[in-house]
Residue frames relative to the residue before (quaternion, step in Angstrom):
aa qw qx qy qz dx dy dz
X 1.0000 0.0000 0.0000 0.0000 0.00 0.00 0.00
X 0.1444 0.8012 -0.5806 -0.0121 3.28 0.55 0.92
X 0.0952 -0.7678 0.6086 0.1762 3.54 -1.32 0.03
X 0.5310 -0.6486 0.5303 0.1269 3.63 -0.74 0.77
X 0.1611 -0.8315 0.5078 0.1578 3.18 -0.96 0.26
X 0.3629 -0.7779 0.4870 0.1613 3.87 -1.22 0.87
X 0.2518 -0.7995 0.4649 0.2852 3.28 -0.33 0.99
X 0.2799 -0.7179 0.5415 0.3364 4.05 -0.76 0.32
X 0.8387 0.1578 0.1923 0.4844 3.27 0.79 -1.85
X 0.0496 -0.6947 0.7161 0.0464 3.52 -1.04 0.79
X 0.0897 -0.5987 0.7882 0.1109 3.49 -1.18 0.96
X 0.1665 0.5715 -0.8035 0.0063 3.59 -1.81 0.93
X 0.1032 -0.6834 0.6976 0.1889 2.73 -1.92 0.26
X 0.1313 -0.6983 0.7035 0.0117 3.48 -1.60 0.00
X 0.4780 -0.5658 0.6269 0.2417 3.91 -1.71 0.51
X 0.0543 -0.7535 0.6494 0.0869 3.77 -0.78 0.43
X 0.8252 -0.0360 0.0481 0.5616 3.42 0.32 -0.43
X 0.5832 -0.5766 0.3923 0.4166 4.34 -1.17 -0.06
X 0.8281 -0.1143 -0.0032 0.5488 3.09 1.21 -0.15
X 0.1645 -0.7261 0.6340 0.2091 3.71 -0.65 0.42
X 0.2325 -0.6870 0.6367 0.2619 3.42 -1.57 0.15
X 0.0707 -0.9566 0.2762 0.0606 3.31 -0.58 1.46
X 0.4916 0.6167 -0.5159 0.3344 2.78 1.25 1.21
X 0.5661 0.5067 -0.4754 0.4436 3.51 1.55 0.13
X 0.3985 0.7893 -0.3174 0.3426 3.49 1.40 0.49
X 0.5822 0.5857 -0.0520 0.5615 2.67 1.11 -1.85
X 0.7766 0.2605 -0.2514 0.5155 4.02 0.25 -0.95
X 0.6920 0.3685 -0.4911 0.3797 3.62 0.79 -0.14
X 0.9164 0.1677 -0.2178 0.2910 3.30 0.43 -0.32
X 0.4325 -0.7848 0.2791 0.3451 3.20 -0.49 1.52
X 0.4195 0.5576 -0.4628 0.5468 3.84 -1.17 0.93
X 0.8994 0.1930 -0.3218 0.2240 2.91 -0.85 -1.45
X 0.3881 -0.7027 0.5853 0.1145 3.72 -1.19 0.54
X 0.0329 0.7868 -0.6017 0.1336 3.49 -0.84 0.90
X 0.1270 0.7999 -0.5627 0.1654 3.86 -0.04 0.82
X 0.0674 -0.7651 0.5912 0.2462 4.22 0.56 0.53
X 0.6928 0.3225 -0.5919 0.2563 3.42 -0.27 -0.73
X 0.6104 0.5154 -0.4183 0.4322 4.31 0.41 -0.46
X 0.7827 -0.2841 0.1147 0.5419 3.55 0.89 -0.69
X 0.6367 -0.6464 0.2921 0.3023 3.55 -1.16 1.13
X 0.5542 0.6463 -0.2247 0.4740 4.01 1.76 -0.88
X 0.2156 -0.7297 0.6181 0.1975 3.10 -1.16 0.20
X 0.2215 -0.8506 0.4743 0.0487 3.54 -0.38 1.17
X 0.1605 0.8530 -0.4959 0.0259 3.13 -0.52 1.59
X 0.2734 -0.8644 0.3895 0.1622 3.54 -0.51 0.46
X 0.1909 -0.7906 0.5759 0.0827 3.80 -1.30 0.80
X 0.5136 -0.7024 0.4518 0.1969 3.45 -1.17 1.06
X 0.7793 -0.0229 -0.0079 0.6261 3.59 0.58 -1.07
X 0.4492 -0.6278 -0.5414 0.3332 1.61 -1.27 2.53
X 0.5961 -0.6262 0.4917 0.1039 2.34 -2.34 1.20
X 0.2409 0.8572 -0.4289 0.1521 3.63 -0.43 0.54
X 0.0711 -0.8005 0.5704 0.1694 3.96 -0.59 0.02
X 0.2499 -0.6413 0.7109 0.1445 2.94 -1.62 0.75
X 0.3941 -0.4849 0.7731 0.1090 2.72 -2.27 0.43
X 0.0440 -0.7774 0.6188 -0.1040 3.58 -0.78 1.55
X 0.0083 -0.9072 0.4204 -0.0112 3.37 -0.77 1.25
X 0.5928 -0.4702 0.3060 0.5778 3.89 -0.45 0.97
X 0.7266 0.4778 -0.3272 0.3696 3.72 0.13 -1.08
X 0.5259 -0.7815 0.1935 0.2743 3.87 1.51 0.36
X 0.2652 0.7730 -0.3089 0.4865 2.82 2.79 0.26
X 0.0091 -0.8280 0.5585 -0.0482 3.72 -1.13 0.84
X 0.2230 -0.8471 0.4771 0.0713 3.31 -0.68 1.19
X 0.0022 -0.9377 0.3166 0.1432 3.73 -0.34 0.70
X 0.0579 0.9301 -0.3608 -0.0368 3.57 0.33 0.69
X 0.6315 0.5025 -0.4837 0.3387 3.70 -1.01 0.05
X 0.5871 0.6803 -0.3951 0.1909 3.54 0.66 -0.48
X 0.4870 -0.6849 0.3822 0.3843 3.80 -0.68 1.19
X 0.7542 0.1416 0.0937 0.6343 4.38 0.63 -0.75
X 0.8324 -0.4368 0.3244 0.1052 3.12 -1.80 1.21
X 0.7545 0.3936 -0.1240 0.5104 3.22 0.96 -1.62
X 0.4474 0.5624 -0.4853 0.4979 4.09 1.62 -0.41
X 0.2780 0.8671 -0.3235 0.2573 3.57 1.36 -1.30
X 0.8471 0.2406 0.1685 0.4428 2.85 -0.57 -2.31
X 0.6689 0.4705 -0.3276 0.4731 3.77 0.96 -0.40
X 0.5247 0.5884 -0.3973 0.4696 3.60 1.44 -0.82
X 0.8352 0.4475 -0.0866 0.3077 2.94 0.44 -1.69
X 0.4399 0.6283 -0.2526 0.5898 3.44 1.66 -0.37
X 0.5933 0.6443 -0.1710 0.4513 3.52 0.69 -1.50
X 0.7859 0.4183 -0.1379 0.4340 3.28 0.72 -1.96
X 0.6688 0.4978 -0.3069 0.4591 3.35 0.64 -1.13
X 0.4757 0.5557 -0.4071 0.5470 4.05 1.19 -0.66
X 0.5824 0.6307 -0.3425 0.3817 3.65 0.46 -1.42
X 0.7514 0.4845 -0.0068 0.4479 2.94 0.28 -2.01
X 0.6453 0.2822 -0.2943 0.6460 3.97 0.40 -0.06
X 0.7279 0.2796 -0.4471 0.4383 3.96 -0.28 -0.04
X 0.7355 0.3599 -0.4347 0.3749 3.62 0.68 0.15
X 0.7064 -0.4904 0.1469 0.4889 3.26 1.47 1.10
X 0.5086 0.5143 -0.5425 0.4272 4.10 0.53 0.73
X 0.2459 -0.8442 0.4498 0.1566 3.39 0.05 1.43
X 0.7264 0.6252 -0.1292 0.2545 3.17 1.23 -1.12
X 0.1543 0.9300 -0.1973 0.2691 2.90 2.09 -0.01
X 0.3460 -0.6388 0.6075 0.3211 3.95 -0.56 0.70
X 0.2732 -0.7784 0.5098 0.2441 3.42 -1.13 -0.11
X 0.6276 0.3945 0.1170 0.6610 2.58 2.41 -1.59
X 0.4422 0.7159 -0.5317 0.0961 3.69 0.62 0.12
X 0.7623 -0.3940 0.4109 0.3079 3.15 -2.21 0.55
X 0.0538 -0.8550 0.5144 0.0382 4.17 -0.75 0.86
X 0.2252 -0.8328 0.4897 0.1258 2.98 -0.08 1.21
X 0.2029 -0.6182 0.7109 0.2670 4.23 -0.84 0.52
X 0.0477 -0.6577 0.7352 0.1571 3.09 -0.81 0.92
X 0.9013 0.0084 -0.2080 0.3799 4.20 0.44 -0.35
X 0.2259 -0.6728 0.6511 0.2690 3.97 -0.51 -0.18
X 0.0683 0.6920 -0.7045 -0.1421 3.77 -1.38 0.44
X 0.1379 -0.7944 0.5905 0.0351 3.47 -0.86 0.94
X 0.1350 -0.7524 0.6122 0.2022 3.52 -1.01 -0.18
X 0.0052 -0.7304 0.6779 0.0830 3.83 -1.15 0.35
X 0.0982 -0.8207 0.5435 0.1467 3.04 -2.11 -0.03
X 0.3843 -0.7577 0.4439 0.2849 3.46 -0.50 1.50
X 0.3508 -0.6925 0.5992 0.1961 3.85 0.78 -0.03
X 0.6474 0.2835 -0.4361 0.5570 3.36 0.59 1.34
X 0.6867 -0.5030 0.4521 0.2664 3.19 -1.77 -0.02
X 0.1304 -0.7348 0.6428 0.1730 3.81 -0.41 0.37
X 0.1108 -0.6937 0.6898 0.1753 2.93 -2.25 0.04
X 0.3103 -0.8909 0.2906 0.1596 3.05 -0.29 1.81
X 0.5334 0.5414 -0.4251 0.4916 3.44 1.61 -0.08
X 0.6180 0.4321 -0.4258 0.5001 3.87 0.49 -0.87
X 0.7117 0.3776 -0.4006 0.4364 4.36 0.74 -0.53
X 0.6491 0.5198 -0.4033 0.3818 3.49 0.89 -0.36
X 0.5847 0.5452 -0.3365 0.4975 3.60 1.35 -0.48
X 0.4795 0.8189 -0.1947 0.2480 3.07 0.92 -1.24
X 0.7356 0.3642 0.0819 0.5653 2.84 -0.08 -2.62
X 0.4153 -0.6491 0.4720 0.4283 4.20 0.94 -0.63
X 0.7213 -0.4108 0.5176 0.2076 3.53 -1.21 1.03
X 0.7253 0.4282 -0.2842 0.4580 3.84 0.57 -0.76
X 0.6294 0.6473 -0.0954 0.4192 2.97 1.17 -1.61
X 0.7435 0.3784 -0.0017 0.5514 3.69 0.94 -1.57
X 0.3741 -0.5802 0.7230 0.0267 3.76 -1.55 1.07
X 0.4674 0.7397 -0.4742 0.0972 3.88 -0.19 0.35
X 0.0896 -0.7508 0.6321 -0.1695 3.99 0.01 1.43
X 0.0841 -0.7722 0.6181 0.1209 3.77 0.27 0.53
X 0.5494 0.6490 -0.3214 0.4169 3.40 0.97 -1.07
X 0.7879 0.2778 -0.1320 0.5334 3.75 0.49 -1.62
X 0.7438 -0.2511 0.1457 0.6021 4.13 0.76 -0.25
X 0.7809 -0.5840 0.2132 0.0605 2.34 -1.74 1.97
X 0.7803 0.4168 -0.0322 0.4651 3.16 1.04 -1.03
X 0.4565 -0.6617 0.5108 0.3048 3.88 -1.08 0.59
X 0.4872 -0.6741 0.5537 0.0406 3.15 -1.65 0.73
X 0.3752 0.8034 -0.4525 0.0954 3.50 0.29 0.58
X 0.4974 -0.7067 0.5025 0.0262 3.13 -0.44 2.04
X 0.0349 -0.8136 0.5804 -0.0010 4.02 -0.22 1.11
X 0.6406 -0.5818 0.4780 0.1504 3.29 -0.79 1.60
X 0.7418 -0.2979 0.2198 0.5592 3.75 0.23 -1.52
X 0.4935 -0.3782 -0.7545 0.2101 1.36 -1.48 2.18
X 0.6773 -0.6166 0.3804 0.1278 2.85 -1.90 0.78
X 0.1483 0.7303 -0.5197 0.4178 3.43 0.89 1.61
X 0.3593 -0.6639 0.6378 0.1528 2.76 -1.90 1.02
X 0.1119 -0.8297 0.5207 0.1671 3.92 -0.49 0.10
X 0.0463 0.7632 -0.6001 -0.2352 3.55 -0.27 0.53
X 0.4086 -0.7228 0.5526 0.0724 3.35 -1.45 0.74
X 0.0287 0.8969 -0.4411 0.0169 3.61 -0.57 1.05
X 0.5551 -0.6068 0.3845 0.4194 3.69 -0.92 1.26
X 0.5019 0.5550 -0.4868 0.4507 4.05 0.80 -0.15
X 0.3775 -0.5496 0.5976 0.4453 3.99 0.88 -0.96
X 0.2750 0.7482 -0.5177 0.3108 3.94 0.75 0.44
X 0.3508 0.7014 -0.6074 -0.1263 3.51 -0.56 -0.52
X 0.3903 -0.6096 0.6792 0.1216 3.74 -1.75 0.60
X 0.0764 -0.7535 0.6485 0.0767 3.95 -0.83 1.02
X 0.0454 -0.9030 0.4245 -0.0474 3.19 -1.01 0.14
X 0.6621 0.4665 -0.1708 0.5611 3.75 0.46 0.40
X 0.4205 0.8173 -0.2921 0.2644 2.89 1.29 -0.25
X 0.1779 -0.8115 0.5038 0.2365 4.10 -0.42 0.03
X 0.7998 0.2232 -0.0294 0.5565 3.48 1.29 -0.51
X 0.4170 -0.7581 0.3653 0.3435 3.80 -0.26 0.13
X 0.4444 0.5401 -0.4709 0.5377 3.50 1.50 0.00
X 0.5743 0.4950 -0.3845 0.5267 4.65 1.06 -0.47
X 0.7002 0.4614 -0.4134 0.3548 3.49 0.82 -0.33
X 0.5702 0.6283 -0.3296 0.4141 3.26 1.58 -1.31
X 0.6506 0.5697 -0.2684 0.4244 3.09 0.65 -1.60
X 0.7909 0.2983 -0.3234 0.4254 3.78 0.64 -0.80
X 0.4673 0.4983 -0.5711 0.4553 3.93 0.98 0.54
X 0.5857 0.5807 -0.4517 0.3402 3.53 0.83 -1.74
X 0.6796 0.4935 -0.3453 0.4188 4.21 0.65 -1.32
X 0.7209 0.5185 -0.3532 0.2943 3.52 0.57 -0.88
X 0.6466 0.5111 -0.2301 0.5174 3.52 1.66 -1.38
X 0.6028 0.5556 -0.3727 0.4348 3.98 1.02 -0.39
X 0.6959 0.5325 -0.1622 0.4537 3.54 1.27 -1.34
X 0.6107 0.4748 -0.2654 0.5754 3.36 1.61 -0.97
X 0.5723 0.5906 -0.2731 0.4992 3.67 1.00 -0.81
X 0.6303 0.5279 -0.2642 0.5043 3.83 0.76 -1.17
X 0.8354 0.4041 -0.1553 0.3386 3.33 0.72 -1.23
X 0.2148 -0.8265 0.3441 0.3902 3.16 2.11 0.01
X 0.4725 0.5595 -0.6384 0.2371 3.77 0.37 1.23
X 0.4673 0.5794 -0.4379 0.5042 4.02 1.32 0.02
C-alpha cells in the first residue's frame, strides 16, 4: 500500500544583492506591492511557475508557493534576471538557495483511528486535542518533520528540507501504523 507523496509548497530563500531599493521596485514592476508600515517586504508574485517572493531592503528573498525544487531555482533565477534589466546591476544571477521548508501531503487510502494511533505511537510521542484540531501531531525525531495524521487516512508533512525527508517521514508513519496492526 504504498502511497506517494504531493508536494503543495516549497519555501526557499537566498541573498540577491546587499540591498534592493523597494520602492523603485514596486513602480517597475507591475503587481508587486510594497506598503512598510503593514509589512517591511515587498510582495511580488509570478504565474508560470507560479510563486511569490518576499523581497527585502537587506537584498534577502523569500520564495514560497512553488509545487517542486526545480520551479524553485527557475523562479528565482527568472527573478534575479527580472531584477537586473530594470536596472539593479549588482544582482546575483546564480545565488546559493536555501529550502528552508517543503509541505507535502499523502494518503494511506484507509481509515485511521486517532485514539488507537495516539496510544499506539505513545502519548509522548503524539499531539492529540480532538477538541482544538482534528488531526494528530506527530513530531518525527529523524528527519525532522512534523506529520499530521488524519481519521480520513490524510496525512500533511511539514518541516521538511528536501522531498526525499518528506517521503521518508510518511514511509515511518505507514511502517509504525503497519507494526501496530491499525494500517
Amino acid at each position: 500500500m504504498e502511497s506517494t507523496i504531493n508536494i503543495e509548497n516549497v519555501v526557499a530563500s537566498t541573498k540577491l544583492a546587499e540591498e534592493f531599493d523597494l520602492i523603485k521596485i514596486e513602480a517597475e514592476l507591475e503587481g508587486a506591492e510594497y506598503n512598510k508600515e503593514k509589512f517591511p517586504g515587498l510582495v511580488y508574485r509570478v504565474k508560470s511557475p507560479r510563486a511569490a517572493f518576499l523581497i527585502f531592503t537587506s537584498g534577502k528573498v523569500v520564495c514560497t508557493g512553488a509545487k517542486n525544487v526545480e520551479d524553485v531555482r527557475t523562479v528565482i533565477t527568472n527573478m534575479a534576471q527580472t531584477l537586473k534589466s530594470i536596472g539593479f546591476e549588482d544582482v546575483n544571477l546564480d545565488p546559493e538557495i536555501h529550502v528552508q521548508n517543503i509541505v507535502a501531503s499523502a494518503d494511506l487510502k484507509t481509515d485511521l483511528n486517532p485514539n488507537a494511533i495516539a496510544l499506539g505511537l505513545g502519548l509522548e510521542n503524539i499531539e492529540y486535542e480532538p477538541e482544538q484540531f482534528p488531526g494528530l501531531v506527530y513530531r518525527i525525531k529523524t528527519p525532522k518533520v512534523v506529520v499530521l495524521i488524519f481519521s480520513s487516512g490524510k496525512l500533511v508533512v511539514t518541516g521538511g528540507k528536501s522531498p526525499e525527508e518528506c517521503e521518508e517521514g510518511v514511509k515511518i508513519v505507514r511502517v509504525q501504523l503497519e507494526n501496530l496492526g491499525l494500517l
